[in-house]
C-alpha positions as CSV (number, residue, x, y, z in Angstrom):
1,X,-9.1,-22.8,-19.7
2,X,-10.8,-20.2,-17.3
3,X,-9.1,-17.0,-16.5
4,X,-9.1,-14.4,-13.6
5,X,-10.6,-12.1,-16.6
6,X,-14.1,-15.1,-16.7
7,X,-14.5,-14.7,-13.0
8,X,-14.6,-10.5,-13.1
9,X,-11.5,-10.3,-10.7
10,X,-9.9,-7.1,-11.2
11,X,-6.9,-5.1,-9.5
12,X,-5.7,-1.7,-9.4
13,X,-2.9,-0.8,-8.3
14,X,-3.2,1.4,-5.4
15,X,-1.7,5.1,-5.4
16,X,1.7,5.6,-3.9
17,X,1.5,8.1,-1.0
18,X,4.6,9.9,-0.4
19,X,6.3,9.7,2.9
20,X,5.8,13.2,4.3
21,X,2.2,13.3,3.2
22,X,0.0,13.8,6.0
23,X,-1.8,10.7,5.9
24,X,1.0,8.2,6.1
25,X,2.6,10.8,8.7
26,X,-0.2,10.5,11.0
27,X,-0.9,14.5,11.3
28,X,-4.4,15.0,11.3
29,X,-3.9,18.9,12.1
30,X,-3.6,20.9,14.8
31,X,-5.9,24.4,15.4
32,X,-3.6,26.6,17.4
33,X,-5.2,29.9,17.6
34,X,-2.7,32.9,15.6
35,X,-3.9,35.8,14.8
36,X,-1.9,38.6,13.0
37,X,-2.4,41.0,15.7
38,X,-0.8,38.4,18.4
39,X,2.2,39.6,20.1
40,X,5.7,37.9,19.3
41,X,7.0,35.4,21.1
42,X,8.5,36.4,24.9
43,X,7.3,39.9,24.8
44,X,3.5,39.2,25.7
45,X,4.6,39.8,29.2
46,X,6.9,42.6,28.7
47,X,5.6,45.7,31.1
48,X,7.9,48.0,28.8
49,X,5.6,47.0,25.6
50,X,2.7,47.6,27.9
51,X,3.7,51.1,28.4
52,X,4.6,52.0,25.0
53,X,2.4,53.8,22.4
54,X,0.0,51.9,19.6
55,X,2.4,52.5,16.7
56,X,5.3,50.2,18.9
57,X,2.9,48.1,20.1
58,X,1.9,47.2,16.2
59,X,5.1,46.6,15.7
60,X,6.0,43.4,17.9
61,X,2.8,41.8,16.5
62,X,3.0,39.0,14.1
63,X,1.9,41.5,11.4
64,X,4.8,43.3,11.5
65,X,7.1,40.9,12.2
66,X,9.4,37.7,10.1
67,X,7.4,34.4,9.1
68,X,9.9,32.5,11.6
69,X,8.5,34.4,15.0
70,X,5.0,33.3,13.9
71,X,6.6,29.6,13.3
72,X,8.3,29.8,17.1
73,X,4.9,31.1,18.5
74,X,3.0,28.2,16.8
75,X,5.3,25.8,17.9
76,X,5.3,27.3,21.9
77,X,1.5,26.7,21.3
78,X,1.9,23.2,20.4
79,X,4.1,22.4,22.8
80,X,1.9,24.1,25.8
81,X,-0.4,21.5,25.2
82,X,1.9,18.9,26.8
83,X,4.4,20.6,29.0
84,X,4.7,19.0,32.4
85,X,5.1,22.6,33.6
86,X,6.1,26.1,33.1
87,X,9.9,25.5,32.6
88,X,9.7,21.7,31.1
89,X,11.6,21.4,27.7
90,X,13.5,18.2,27.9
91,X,10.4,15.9,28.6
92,X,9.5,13.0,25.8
93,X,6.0,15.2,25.8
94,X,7.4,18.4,24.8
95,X,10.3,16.9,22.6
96,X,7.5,14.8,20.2
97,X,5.3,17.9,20.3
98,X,8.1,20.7,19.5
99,X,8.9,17.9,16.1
100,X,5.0,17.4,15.4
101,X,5.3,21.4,15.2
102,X,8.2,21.1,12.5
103,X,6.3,18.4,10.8
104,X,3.4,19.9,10.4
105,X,5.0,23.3,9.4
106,X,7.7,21.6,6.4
107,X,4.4,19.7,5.3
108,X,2.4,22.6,4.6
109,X,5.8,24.0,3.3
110,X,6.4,21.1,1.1
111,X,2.5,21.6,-1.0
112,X,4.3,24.8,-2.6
113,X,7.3,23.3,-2.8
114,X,6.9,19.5,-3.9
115,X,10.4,19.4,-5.6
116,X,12.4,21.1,-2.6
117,X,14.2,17.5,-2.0
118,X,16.5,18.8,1.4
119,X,13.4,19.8,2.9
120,X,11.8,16.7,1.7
121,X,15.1,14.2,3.2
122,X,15.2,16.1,6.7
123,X,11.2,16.2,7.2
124,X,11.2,12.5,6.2
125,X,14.1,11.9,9.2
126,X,11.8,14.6,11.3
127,X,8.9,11.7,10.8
128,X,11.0,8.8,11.2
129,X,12.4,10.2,14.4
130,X,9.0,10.8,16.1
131,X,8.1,7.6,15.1
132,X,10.8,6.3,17.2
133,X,10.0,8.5,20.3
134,X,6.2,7.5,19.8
135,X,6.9,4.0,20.0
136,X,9.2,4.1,22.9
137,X,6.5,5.8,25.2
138,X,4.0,3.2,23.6
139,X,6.2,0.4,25.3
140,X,7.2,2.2,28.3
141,X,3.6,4.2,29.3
142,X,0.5,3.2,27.2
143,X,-2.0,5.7,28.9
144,X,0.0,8.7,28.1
145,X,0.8,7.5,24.8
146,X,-2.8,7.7,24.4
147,X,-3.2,10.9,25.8
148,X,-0.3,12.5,23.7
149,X,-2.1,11.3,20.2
150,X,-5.6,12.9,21.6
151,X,-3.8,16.2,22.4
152,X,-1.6,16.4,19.5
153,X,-4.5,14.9,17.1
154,X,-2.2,12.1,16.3
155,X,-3.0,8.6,14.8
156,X,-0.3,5.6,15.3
157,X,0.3,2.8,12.9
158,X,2.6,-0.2,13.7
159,X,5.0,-0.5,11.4
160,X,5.7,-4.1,10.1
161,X,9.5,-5.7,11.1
162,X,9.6,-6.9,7.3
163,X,7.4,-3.9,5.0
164,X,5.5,-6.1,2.4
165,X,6.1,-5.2,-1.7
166,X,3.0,-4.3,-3.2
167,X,2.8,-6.8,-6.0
168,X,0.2,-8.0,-8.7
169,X,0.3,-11.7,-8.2
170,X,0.7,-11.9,-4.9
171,X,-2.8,-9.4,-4.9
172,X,-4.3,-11.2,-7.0
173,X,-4.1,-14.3,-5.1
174,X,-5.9,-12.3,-2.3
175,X,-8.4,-11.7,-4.5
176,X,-8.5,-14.9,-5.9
177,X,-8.8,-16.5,-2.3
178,X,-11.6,-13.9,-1.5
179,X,-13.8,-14.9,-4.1
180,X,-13.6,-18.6,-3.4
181,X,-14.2,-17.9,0.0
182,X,-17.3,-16.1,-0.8
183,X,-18.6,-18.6,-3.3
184,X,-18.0,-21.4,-0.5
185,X,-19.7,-19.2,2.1
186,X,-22.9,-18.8,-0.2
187,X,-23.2,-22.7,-0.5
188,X,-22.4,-23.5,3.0
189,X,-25.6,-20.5,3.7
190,X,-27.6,-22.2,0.9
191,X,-27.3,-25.5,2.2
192,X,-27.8,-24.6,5.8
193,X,-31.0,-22.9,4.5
194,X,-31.9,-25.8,2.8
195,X,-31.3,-27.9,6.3
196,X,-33.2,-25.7,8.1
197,X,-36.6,-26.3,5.4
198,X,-35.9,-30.2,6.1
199,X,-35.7,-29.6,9.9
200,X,-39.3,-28.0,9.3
201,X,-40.3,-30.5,7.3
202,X,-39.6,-33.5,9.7
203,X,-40.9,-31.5,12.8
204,X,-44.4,-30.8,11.5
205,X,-44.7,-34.2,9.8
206,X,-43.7,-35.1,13.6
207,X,-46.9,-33.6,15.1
208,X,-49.1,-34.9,12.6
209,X,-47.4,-38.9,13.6
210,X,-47.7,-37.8,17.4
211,X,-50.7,-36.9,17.3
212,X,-52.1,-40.2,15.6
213,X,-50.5,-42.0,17.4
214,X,-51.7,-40.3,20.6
215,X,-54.8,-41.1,19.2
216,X,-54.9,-44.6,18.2
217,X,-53.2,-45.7,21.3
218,X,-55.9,-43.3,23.5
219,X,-58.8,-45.5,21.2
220,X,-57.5,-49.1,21.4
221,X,-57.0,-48.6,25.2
222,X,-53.0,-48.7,24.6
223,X,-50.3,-47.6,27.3
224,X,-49.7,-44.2,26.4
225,X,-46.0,-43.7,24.7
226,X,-46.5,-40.2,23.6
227,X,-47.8,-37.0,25.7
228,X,-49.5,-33.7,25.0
229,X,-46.2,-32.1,25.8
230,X,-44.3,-34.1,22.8
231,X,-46.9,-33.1,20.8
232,X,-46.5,-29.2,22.1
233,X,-42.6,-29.4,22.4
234,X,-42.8,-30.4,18.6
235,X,-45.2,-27.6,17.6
236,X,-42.6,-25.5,19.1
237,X,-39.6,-26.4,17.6
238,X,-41.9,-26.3,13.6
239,X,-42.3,-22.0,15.0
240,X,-38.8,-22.0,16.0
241,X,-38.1,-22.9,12.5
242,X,-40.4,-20.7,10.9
243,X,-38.8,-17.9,12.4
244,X,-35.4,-18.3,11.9
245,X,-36.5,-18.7,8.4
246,X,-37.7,-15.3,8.2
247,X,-35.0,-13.6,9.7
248,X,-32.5,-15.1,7.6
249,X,-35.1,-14.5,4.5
250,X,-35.2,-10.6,6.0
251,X,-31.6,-10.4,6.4
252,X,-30.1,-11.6,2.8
């Protein structure tokens, strides 16, 4: 009796990706512009800083300053590229991008950290959450759902209502299915070759009957039953032929 093993069906199991990781997330990254020497947050318009010496100065910048003021300027950044206006921080917009910010930020967090499991619980809710937002706008306003993603270099998967189990029968019946799909599609092209060789066949043996007969009726005085333009239409449909052959011929 054959097995799957005779017929060279073979299935790996495909690698898990975790949750947070970037490509289940949907974050394809985002290049906001920091530089070290960048002012702190809500102090780049301060006249007071303006008027101060170098040395105070150096020390509002990023440089000088905690990890979490470059984190609140990254995230301002982020969420600039959405805002409605100047003073808008309740919109679905700004609320999606300040959480892509936190996304982005624990996921680069959680690649030196891989076993911190409370960061890894609350950026997994972070995800789940924007999810929820991004599918909400997707119903309610398509066109800036598509603008969002663009801006915030986004991609969107549907999420199925029941998540399929990732099994090795219920593969390998895809598989299975696959391949005798593909064996019938060979045949079915094989024997519409073949059809197509016969067609050929009938049309050219066609002009040669045409044409005899064109000629036995034109020397015995006959009423003509065939014309020079049966004789032509069949010359046509024998090159018709012959070039689809080649095509096909080209193409497999």
């Amino acid at each position: 009796m054959a097995t799957i093993d005779d017929y060279k069906i073979k299935w790996v199991r495909p690698v898990k990706i975790s949750s947070v990781d970037p490509r289940k997330s949907g974050d394809l990254g985002l290049n906001v512009p920091i530089k070290p020497t960048d002012i702190k947050l809500y102090y780049e318009n301060s006249k007071e800083l303006e008027n101060a010496n170098d040395l105070v100065k150096k020390l509002f910048t990023l440089e000088f300053q905690r990890g979490k003021e470059t984190r609140n300027l990254s995230r301002e950044k982020i969420i600039g590229l959405v805002k409605r206006h100047i003073c808008d921080r309740g919109s679905p917009e700004v609320k999606i991008a300040a959480m892509t910010a936190e996304i982005q930020h624990l996921q680069n967090h959680m690649k030196n950290h891989p076993r911190n499991k409370k960061i890894k619980v609350f950026l997994k809710e972070l995800i789940d959450k924007r999810q929820k937002h991004l599918k909400l706008m997707r119903k309610w306003d398509y066109k800036r759902f598509e603008w969002l993603l663009e801006r915030l270099n986004l991609t969107y998967t549907v999420q199925p209502e029941i998540p399929g189990k990732v099994s090795r029968k219920d593969a390998l019946r895809k598989l299975t299915r696959n391949y005798c799909d593909a064996i019938i599609q060979e045949k079915l092209d094989a024997f519409k070759k073949e059809l197509k060789e016969q067609q050929k066949i009938f049309y050219a043996e066609k002009v040669k009957k045409l044409e005899y007969i064109l000629k036995v009726e034109k020397e015995y005085g006959f009423e003509l039953s065939v014309t020079q333009e049966d004789i032509e239409a069949a010359l046509k449909k024998v090159e018709e032929l012959s070039k689809e052959n080649q095509i096909v011929t080209y193409c497999m």
